[in-house]
NULO-765275 format. One line per field, with one value per residue (C-alpha): residue number from 1; residue in one letter; x, y, z. Coordinates in nm, 4 decimals, decimal comma, padded with zeros to 6 digits. Each point is the difference from the previous one (the first is absolute). Example, Ala and Ser with C-alpha at 12.3 -4.5 7.8 and 13.67 -1.06 7.14 Angstrom:
<guzas>
seq	1 / 2
type	A / S
X	01,2300 / 00,1370
Y	-00,4500 / 00,3440
Z	00,7800 / -00,0660
</guzas>
This chain:
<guzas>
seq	1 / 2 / 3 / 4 / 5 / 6 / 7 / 8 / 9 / 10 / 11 / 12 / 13 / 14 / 15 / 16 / 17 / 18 / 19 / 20 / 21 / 22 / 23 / 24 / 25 / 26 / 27 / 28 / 29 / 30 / 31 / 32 / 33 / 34 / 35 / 36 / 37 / 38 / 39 / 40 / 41 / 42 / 43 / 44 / 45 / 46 / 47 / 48 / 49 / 50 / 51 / 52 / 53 / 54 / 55 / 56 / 57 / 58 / 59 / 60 / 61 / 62 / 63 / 64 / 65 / 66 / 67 / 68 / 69 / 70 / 71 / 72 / 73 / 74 / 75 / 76 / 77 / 78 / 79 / 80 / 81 / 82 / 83 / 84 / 85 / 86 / 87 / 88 / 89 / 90 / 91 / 92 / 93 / 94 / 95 / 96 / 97 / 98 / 99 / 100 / 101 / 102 / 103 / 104 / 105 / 106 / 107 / 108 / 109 / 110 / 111 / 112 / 113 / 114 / 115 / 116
type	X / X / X / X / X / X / X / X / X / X / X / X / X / X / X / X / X / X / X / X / X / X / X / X / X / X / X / X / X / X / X / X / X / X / X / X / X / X / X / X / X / X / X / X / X / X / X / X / X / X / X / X / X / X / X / X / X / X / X / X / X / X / X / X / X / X / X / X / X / X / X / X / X / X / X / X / X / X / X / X / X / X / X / X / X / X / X / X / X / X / X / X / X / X / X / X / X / X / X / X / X / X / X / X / X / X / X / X / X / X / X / X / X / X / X / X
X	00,0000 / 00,1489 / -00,0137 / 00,1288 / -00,0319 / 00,1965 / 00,0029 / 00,1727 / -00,3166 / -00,1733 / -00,1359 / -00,2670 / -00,2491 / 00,1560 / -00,2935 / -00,1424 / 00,3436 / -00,0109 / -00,3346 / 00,0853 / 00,2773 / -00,2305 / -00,2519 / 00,2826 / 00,1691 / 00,3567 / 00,2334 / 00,0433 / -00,1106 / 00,2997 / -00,0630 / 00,2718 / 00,1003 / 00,2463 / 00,2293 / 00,1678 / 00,1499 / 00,2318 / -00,1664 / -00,3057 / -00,1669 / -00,2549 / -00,1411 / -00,0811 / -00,2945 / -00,0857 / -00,2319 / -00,1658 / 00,3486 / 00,0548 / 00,2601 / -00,1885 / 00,3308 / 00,3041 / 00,3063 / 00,1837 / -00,1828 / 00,2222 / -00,2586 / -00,1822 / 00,2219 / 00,0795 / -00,3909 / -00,0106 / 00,3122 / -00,1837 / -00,3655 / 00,1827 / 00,1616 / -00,2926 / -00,2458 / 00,2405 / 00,3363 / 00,2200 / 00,3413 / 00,1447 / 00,1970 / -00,1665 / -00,0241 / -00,2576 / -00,0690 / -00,2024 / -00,0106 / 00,1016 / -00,3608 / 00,0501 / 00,3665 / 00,1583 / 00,1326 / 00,0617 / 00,1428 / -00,0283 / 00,1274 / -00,1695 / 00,1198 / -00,2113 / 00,2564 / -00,0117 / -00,1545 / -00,1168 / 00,2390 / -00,0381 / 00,2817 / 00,1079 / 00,0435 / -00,2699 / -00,0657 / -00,1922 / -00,3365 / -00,1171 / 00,0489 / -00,2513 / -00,0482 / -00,2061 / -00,2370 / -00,1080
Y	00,0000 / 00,3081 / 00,3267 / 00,3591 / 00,0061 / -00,0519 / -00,4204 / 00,1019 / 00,0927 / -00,2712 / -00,2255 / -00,2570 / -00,1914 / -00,3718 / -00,1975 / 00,2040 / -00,0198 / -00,3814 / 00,0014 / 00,2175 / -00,2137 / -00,3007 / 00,1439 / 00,1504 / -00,3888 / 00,1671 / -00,0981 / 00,3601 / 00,4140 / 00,2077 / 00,3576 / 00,1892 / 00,3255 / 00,1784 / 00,2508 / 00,0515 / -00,1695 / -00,2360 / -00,0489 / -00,1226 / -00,1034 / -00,2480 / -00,2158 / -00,3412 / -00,1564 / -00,3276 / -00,0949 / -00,2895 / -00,1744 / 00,0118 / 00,3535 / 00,3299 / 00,1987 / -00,1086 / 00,2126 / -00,1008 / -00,1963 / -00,1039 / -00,1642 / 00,3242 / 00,1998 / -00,1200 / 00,0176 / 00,3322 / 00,1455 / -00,1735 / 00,1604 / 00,3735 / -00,0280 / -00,0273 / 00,1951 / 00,3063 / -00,0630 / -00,0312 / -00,1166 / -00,3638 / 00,0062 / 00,1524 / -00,0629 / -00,1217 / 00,0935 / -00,1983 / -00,0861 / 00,3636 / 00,0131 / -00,3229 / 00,0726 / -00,1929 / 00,2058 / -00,1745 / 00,1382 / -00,2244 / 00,0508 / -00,1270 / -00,0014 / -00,0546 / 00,1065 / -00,3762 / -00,2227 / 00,0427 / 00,0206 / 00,0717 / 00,0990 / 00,0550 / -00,1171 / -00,2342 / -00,3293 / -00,2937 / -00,0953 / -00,1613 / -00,0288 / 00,0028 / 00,1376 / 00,3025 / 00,0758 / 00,3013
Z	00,0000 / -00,1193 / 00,1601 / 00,0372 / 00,3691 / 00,2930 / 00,1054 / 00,3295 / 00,1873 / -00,0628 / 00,2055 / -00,1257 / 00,1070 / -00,0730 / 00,0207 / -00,3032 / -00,1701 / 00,0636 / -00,1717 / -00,2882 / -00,0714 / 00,0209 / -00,2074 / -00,2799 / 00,0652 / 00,0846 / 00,2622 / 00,1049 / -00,0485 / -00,1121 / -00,0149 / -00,1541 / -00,0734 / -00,2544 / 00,1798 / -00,3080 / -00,3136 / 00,1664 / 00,3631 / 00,1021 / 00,3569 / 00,0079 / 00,3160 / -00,0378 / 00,2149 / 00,0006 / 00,2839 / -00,2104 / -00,0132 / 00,3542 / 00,0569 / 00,0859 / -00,2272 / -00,1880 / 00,0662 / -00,3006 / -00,2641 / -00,2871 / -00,1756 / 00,0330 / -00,1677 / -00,2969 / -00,1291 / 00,1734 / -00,2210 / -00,3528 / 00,1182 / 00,1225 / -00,3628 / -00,1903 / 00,2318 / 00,0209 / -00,1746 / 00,2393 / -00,0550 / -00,1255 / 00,3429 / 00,2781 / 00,4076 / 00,2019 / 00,3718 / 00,2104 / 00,3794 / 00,2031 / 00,1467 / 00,1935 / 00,0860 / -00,2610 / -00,2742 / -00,3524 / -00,2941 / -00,2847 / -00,3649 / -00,3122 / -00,3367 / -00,2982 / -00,2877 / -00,1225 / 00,2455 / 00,3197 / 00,2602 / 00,3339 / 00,2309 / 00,4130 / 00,3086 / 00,0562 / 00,1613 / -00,2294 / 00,1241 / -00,3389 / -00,3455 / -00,3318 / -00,3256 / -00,0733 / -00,2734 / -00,1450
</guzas>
């Protein structure tokens, strides 16, 4: 869910989150938000697969740089910050020059293709 306002303020209500991801059949909500051509900020909730918010979602962030791309041009290599509102900073970097890479400092909670 795209969006020109501020994420850090929010504070939903993650039953309904839980059942809009049901009802949408997605794992998680990620708003997100351009801050300019290179960095973006998104929040990724996913109540209906058992975490209230993901501090650092790899798997988030590399459809988040294709959809920011197409939705508002942003850049083939841009960053993604997630996780300060729950007092885990992430910075994440995503390339999309040829393929979809996704870079940082993360630790590997799963693995899967994505399709778009």
């Amino acid at each position: 869910m795209a969006t020109a306002e501020p994420l850090d303020g929010l504070s939903p209500d993650l039953p309904r989150v839980a059942d809009l991801s049901r009802e949408c059949r997605a794992h998680t909500i990620v708003p997100m938000r351009a801050e300019d051509s290179s960095t973006l900020y998104a929040r990724v909730f996913g109540p209906a697969s058992g975490f209230a918010e993901d501090p650092g979602s790899g798997s988030a962030a590399g459809p988040i740089g294709l959809f920011a791309r197409q939705l508002w041009g942003t850049d083939e290599r841009i960053v993604v910050g997630m996780g300060a509102e729950i007092g885990r900073p992430s910075r994440i970097e995503v390339d999309i020059t040829n393929e979809v890479l996704v870079r940082g400092r993360v630790t590997i909670s799963a693995e899967g293709n994505f399709l778009i």
